[in-house]
Biotite code that builds the C-alpha atoms (Angstrom):
import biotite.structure as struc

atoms = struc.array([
    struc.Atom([-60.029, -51.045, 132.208], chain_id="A", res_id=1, res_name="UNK", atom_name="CA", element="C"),
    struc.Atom([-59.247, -53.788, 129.874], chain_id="A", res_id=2, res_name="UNK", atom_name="CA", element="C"),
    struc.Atom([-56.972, -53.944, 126.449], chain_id="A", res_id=3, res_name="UNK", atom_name="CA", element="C"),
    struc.Atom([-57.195, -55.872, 123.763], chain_id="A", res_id=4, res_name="UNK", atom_name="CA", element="C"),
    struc.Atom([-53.312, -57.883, 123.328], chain_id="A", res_id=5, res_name="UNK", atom_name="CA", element="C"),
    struc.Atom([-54.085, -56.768, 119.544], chain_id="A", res_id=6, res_name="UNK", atom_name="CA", element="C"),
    struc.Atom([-55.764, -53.915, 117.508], chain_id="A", res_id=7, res_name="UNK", atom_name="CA", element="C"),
    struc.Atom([-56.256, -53.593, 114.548], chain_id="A", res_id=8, res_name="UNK", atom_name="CA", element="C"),
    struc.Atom([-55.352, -49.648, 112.865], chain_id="A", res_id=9, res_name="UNK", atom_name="CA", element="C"),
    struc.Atom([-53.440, -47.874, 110.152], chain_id="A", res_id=10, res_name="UNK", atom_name="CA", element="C"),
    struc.Atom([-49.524, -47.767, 109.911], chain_id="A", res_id=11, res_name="UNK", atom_name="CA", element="C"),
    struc.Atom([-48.063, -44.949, 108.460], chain_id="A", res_id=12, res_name="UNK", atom_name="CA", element="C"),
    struc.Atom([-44.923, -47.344, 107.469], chain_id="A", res_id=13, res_name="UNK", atom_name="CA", element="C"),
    struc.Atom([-47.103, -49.887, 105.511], chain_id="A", res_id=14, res_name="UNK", atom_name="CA", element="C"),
    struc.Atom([-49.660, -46.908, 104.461], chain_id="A", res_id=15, res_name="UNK", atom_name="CA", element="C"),
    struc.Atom([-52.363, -49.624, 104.816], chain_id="A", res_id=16, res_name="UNK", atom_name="CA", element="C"),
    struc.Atom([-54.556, -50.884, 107.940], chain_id="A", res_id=17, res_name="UNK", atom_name="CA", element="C"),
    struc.Atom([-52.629, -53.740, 109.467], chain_id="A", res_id=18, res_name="UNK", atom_name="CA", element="C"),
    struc.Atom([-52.686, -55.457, 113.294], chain_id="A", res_id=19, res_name="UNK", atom_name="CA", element="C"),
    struc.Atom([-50.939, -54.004, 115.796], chain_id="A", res_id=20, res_name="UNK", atom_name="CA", element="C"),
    struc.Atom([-49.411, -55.370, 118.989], chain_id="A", res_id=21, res_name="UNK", atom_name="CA", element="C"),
    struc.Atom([-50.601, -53.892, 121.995], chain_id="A", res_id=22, res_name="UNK", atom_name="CA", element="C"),
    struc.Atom([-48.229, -52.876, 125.698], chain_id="A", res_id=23, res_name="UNK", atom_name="CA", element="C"),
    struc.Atom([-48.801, -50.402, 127.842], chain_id="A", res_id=24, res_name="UNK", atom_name="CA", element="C"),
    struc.Atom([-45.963, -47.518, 127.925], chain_id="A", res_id=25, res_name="UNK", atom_name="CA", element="C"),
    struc.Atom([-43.201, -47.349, 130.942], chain_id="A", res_id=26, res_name="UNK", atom_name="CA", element="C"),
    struc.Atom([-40.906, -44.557, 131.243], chain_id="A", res_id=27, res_name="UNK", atom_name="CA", element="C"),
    struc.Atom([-37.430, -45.739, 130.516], chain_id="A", res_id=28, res_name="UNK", atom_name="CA", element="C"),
    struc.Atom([-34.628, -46.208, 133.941], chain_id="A", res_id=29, res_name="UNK", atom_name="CA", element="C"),
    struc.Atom([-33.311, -42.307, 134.668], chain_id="A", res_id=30, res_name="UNK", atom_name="CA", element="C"),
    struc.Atom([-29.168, -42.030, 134.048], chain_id="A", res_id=31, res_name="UNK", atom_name="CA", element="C"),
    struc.Atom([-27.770, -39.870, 136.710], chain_id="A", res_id=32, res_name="UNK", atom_name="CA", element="C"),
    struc.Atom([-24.842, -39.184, 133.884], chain_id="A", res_id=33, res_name="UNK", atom_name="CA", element="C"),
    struc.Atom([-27.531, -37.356, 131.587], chain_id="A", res_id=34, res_name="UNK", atom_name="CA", element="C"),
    struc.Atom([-26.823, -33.534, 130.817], chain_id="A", res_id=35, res_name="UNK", atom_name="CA", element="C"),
    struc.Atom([-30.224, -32.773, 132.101], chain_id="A", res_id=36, res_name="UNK", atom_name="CA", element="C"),
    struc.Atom([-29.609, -34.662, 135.571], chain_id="A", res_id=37, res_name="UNK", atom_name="CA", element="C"),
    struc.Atom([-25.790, -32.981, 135.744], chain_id="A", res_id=38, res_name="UNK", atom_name="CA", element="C"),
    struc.Atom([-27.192, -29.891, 135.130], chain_id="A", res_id=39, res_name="UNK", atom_name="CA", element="C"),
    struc.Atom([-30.135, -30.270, 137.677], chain_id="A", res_id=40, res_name="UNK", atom_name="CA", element="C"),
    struc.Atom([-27.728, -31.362, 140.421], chain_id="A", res_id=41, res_name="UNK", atom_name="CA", element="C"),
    struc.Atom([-25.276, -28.447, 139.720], chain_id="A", res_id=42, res_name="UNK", atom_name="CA", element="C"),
    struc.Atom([-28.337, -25.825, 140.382], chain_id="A", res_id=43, res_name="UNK", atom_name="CA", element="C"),
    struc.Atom([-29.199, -27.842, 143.248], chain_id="A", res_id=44, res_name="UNK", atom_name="CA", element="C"),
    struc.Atom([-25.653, -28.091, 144.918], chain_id="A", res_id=45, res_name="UNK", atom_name="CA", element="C"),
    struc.Atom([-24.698, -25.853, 147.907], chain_id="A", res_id=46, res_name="UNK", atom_name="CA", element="C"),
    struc.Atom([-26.813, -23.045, 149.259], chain_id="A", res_id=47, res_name="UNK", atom_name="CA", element="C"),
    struc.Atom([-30.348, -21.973, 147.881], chain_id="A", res_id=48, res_name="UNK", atom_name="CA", element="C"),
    struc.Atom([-31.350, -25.076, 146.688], chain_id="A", res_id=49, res_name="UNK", atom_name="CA", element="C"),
    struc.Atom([-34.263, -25.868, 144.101], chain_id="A", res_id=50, res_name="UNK", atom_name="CA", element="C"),
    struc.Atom([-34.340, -23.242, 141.574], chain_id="A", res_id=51, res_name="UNK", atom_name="CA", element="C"),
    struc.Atom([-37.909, -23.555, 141.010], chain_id="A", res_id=52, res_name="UNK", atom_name="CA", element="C"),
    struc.Atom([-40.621, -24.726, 143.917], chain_id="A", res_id=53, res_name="UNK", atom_name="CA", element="C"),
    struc.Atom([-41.573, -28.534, 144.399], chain_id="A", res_id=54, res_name="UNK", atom_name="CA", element="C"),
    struc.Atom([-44.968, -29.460, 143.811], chain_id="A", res_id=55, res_name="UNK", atom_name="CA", element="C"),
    struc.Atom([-45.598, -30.792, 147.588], chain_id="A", res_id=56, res_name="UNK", atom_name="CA", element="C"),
    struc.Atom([-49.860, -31.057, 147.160], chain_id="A", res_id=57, res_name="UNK", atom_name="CA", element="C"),
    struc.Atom([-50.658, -33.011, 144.280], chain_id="A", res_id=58, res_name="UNK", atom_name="CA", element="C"),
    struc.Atom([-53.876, -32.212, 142.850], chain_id="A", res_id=59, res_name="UNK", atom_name="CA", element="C"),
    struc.Atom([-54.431, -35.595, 140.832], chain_id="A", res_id=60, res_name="UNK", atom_name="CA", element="C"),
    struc.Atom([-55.229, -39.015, 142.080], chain_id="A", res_id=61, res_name="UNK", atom_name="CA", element="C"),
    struc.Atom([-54.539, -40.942, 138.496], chain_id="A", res_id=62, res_name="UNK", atom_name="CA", element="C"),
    struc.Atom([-52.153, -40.844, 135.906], chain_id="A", res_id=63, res_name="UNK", atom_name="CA", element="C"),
    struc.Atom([-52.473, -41.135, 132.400], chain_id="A", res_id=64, res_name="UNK", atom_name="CA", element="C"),
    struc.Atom([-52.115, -44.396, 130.941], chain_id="A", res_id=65, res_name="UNK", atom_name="CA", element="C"),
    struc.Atom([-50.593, -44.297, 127.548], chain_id="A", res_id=66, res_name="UNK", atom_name="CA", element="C"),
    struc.Atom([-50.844, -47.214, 124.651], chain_id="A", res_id=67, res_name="UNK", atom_name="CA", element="C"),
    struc.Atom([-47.894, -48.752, 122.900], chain_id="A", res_id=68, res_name="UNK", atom_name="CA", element="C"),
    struc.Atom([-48.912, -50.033, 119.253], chain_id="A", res_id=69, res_name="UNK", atom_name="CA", element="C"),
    struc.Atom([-46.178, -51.899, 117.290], chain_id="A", res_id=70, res_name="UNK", atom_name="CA", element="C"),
    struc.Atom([-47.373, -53.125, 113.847], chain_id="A", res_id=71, res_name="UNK", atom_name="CA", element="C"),
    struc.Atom([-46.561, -57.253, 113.044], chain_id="A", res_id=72, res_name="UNK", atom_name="CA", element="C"),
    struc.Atom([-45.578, -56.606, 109.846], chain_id="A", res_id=73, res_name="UNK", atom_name="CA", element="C"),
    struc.Atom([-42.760, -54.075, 109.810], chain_id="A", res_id=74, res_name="UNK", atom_name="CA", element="C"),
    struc.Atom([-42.041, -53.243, 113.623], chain_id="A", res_id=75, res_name="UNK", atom_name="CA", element="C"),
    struc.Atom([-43.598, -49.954, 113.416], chain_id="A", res_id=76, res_name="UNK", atom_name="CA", element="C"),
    struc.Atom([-44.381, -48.509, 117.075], chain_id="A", res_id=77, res_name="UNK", atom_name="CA", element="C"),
    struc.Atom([-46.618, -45.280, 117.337], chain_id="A", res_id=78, res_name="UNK", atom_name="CA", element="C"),
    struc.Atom([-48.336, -44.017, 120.955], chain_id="A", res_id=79, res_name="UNK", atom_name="CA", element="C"),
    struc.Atom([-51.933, -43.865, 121.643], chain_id="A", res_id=80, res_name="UNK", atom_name="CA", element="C"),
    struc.Atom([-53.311, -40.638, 123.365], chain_id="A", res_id=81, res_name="UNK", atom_name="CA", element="C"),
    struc.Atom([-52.724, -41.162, 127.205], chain_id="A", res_id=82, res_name="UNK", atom_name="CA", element="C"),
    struc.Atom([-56.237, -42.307, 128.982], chain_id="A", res_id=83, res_name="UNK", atom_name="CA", element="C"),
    struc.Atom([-56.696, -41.106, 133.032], chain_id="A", res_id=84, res_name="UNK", atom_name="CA", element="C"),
    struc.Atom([-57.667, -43.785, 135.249], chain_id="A", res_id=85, res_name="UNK", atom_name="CA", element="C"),
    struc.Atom([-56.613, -45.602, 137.785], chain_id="A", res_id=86, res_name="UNK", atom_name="CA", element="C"),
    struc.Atom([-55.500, -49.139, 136.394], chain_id="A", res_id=87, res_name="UNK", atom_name="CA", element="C"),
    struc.Atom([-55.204, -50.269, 132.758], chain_id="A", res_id=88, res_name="UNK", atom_name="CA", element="C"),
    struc.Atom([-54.810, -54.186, 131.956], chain_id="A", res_id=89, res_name="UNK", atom_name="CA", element="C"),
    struc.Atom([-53.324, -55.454, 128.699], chain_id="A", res_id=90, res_name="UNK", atom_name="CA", element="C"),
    struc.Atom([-55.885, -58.953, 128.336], chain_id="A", res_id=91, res_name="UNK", atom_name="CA", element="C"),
])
């Protein structure tokens, strides 16, 4: 599915309808230092191992694409409910 680069919608910040710039969202890089990682690896360590089961069969064959608006005028960035399909193109 295609994107428009631009859209045009209403910023909370400038209380007015203004264009927005449009990216698709990425999950940020995963810090190994992060209390949520430490604390995942300590509950893993040694004998036992996962405390809860891994999801081996995955059920789903797409993942939902989410949109990125940021408004031109005053930076403002605000998510658009995720779509499923299979490939979304920015165009």
């Amino acid at each position: 599915m295609k994107v428009p680069r631009s859209m045009r919608t209403y910023c909370p910040r400038c209380k007015t309808h203004k264009e927005f710039a449009v990216s698709l969202y990425k999950a940020g890089k995963r810090k190994a230092a992060r209390r949520g990682e430490r604390h995942q690896a300590e509950r893993k360590k040694g004998y036992g191992g996962q405390k809860y089961p891994e999801q081996h069969n995955q059920a789903k064959t797409t993942r939902k694409q989410t949109l990125k608006l940021q408004c031109r005028d005053c930076g403002y960035t605000l998510q658009r409910r995720g779509v499923r399909l299979k490939k979304m193109e920015v165009a």
